[in-house]
N, C-alpha and C positions, 0 to 999 in steps of 0.2 A: 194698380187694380183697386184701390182705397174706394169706399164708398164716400160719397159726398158727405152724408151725414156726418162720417167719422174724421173729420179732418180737423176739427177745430183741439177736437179731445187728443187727438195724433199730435197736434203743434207743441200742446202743454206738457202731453210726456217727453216728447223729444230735447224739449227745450231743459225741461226738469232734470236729465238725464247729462245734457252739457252741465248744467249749473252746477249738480254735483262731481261733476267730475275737475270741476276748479275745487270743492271744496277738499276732493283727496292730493289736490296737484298742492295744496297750502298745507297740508297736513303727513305730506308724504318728502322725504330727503332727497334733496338733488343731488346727483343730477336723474337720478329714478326719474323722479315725477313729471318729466317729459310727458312720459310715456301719456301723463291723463290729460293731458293738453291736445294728445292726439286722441283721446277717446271722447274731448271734449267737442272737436271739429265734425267729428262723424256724422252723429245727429244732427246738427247746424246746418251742415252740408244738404241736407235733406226739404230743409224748412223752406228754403224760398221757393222752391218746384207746388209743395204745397199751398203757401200762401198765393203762388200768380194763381193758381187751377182756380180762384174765386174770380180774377179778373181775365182770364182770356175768352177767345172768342164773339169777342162784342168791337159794337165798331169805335170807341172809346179805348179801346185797349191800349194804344200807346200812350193816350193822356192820362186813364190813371197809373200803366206801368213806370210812366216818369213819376210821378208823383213819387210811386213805393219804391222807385232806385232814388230819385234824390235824402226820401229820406233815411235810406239806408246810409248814404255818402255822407249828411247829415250826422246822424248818429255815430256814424266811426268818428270824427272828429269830437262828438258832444260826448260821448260815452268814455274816451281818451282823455276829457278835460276834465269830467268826471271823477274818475280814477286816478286823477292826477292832486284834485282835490282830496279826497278817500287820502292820498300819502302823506300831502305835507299837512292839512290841518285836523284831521285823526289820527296821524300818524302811525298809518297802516303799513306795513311792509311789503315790498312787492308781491311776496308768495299770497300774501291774503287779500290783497287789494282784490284780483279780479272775483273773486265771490262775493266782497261784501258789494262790490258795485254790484255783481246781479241782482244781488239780495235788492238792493234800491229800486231796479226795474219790475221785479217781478209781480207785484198790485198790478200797477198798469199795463205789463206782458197778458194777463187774465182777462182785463176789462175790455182792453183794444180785440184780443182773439174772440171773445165772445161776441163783441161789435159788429167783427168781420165776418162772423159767422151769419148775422144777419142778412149776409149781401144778396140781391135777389139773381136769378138764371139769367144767360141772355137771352134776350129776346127773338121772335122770330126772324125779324129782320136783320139782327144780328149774326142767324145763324145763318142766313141766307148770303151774308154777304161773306162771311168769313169761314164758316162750315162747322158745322156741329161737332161739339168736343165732345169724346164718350171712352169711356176706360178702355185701356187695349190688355188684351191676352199677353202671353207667351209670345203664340205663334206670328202675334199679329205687331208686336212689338220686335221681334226677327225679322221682317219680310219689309217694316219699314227702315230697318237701319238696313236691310241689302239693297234696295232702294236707290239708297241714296247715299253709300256708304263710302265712295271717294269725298264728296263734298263734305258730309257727316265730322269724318276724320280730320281733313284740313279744319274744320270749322274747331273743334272739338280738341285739336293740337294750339292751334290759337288761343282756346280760352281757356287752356291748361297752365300757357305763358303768363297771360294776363293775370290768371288766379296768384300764380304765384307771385307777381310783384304785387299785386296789390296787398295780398297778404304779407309780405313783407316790410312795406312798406307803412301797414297796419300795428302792424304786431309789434314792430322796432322802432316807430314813431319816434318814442323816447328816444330808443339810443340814437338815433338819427341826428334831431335835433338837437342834442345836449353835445353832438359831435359841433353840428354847426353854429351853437353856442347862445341855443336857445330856451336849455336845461332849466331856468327858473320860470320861463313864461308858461303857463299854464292854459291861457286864452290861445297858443297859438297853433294847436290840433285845428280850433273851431275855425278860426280864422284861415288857415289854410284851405278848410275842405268845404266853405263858400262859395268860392267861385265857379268848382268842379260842380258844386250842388246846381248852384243856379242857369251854368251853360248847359248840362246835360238834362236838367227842367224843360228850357230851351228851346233844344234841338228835337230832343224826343217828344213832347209836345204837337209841336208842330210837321211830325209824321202821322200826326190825324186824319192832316188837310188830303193825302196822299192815297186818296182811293185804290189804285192801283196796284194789288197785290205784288207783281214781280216789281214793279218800280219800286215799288218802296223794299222790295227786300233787298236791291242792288243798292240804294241808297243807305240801306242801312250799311251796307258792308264800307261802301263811301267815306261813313262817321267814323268807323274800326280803323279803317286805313289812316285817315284825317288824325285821326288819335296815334296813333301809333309814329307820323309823322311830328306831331307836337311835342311829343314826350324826348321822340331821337333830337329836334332841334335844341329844344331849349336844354338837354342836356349838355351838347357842345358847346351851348352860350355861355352856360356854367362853367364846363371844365377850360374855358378860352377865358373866362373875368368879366366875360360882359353881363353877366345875368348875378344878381344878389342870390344867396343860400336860399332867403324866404320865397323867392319868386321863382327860382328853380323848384323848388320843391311845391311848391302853389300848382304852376304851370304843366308840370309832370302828372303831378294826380288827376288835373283837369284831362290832361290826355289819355291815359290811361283809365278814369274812367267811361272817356267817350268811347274807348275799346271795349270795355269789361261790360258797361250796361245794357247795348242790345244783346248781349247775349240771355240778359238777366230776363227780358220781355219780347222787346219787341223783335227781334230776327226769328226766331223760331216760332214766333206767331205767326210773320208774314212770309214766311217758308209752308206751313200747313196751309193756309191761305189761301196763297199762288197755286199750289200743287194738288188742291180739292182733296187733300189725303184725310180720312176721319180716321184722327189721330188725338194727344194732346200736346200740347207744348209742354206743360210738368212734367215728361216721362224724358223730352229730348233735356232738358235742365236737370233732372235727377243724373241721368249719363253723364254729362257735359261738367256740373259740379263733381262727382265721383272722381273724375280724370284729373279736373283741377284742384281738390283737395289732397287729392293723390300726391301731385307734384309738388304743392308746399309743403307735405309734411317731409317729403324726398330732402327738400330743400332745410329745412329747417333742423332735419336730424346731420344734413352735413356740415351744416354751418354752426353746430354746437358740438357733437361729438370730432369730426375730422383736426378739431385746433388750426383751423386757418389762420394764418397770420395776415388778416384785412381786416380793415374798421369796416363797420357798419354801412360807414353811408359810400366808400369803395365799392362795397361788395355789392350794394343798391345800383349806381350806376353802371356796373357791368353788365348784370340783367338787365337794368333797363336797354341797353344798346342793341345785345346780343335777341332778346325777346323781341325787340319792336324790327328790327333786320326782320328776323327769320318770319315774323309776325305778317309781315310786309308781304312778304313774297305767299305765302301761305293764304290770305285774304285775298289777295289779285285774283289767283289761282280758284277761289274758291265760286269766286264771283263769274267767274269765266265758266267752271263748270257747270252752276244751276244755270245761267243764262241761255248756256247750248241744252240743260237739259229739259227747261222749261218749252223747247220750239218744237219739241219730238214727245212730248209728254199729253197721255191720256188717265185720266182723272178716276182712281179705284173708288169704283161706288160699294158701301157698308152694307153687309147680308143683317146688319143689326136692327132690332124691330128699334121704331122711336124716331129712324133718322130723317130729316128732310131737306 
C-alpha cells in the first residue's frame, strides 16, 4: 500500500537498516551475531518488490527486468570480488569486511535511487496492453491470493528452493571455492557469474518479442524448468569427472538463475497480464521473497548451529539435486494449473476511480 512517492525514501531506509545490521554483526561475538545477518536479510528481502514497482506494467517490462536481474547476478559476483579485495589488500577480517564493502556502495546506492526515482508512469498504451497497476487493500490482496492460491503456492514453494540455493551458494561462494581450490583467486566470483549474467540478459530480453500474455507466462515457466534441468545435469557431470569444479559451478548458477529470475520480473508480471487482475507484481514478490528469505535463513541457522559434519560444497550439491527434483515436478504442475485456469477465466474489473 506504499505511495509511489514514498518508495525511493523507503529503499534508503531499508537498505540503511541492513547496512547497520552488518555493522552489529562485526561488532557483536559469534556465534551471537548470526542473529544480525538475519535482521540484515529482512529489509533486503523487501527492496526488489520496490525497485520492480518503477518497471512493471509497461510493454518493455521484460527488457528492462532483464537488465535489473542481470545486474543483480552481476553484482553478487562483483560485490564478492569486492569484498574479497576489502580482506586480502586492507586486510579486513571477515566479521568487518561485509560493512566496509557497503560503506563503498552506499554514494552510489543514493545517486542511482534518486535516478530511479526519476523513472516516468507507463504509458497508456502500456496500460492497455498489460493493465493498470494500483495499490491493493487488505481485502483485495486476500481475494487475489484465493484466486489463485493452488498455483500461487506451487509457484511460491519453488521460489522458496531457489531462494535458498542461490543464497547459499551467494553467501559461501568463498567457502565453496576455496573447497574446490580456488581460495586465492579473487576474479573468479566475477568470472563465474558472467555467463549466468549474459544468458539470462538473453533469454529474458527477448520475451519482449512475446505479445501474448499466457504464451509468455507458460514460456516463462519453460525457462524455470530449462533451469532447473541444467543445474540437475551439469551436477551429475561433476559428481561423474566429466565437468571441471569452475564449469560445474559456472554452469549451475547459469541454471539456477534461469530459475530464480522470472520470478524476480517477468512471471508475475505476465500472470497479471494474462488474467486482467488490477493488481501489482510487488505485492506477489514481497510474499514470494518473505517465503524465500524464510527458508534460507531456516537453512543457514541448521547448517551453523546443527554441527553437520558436510563440507560446504557437499552440502551445495544435495540442494541443488533435491531442490531442482522437487522444483521440477512443482513447475510442470504449476503450468498445467494457470493453463486450465486461464480457459474458464473472466477478468475482475477495479471499482477503483483512475482505472482504464
Amino acid at each position: 500500500e506504499m505511495k509511489n512517492e514514498k518508495r525511493a525514501t523507503g529503499i534508503i531506509k531499508l537498505i540503511s537498516i541492513a547496512w547497520i545490521a552488518l555493522l552489529f554483526f562485526a561488532i557483536s561475538p559469534p556465534p551471537y551475531n548470526i542473529i544480525f545477518l538475519l535482521i540484515n536479510g529482512i529489509p533486503l528481502g523487501i527492496i526488489y518488490g520496490m525497485v520492480f514497482s518503477y518497471l512493471e506494467g509497461r510493454r518493455t517490462t521484460e527488457l528492462l527486468g532483464a537488465v535489473l536481474a542481470t545486474s543483480f547476478i552481476f553484482a553478487s559476483g562483483f560485490t564478492q570480488s569486492v569484498g574479497k579485495f576489502v580482506m586480502l589488500e586492507w586486510n579486513a577480517d571477515q566479521w568487518w569486511m561485509p560493512w566496509i564493502t557497503g560503506l563503498i556502495f552506499f554514494a552510489p546506492l543514493i545517486f542511482f535511487t534518486w535516478l530511479l526515482d526519476k523513472t516516468p508512469p507507463p504509458a497508456l498504451a502500456d496500460i492497455s496492453l498489460r493493465t493498470k497497476r494500483l495499490p491493493m487493500t487488505k481485502a483485495e490482496r486476500r481475494n487475489f491470493m484465493k484466486t489463485f492460491f493452488p498455483g500461487l503456492v506451487m509457484l511460491i514453494i519453488t521460489y522458496m528452493l531457489l531462494t535458498i540455493i542461490r543464497d547459499y551458494r551467494s553467501n559461501f561462494a568463498a567457502d565453496i571455492w576455496n573447497e574446490l581450490g580456488y581460495g586465492k583467486d579473487a576474479s573468479v566470483f566475477t568470472r563465474s557469474e558472467l555467463p549466468a549474467s549474459l544468458v539470462v540478459l538473453l533469454l529474458m530480453s527477448l520475451l519482449v518479442l512475446v505479445r501474448n500474455n499466457i504464451h509468455a507466462l507458460l514460456i516463462n515457466h519453460l525457462v524455470i524448468i530449462t533451469g532447473f534441468l541444467l543445474a540437475l545435469g551439469c551436477t551429475f557431470l561433476y559428481l561423474n569427472q566429466q565437468l571441471s569444479a569452475f564449469w560445474w559451478m559456472t554452469l549451475a548458477g547459469v541454471g539456477l538463475y534461469m530459475g530464480y529470475v522470472p520470478f524476480n520480473c517477468m512471471l508475475f508480471e505476465r500472470l497479471i497480464a494474462s488474467f486482467k487482475y488490477i493488481s501489482n507484481a510487488g505485492f506477489i514478490i514481497y510474499v514470494a521473497d518473505s517465503f524465500g528469505y524464510l527458508g534460507s535463513d531456516v537453512v543457514l541457522l541448521m547448517k551453523n548451529f546443527m554441527k553437520l559434519d558436510i563440507s560446504w560444497t557437499l552440502f551445495f550439491i544435495r540442494m541443488v539435486i533435491i531442490a531442482s527434483v522437487a522444483g521440477l515436478a512443482l513447475v510442470i504442475l504449476s503450468a498445467v494449473y494457470f493453463s486450465r485456469k486461464y480457459k474458464g477465466y473472466f477478468p475482475v474489473i477495479s471499482s477503483k476511480p483512475g482505472y482504464a
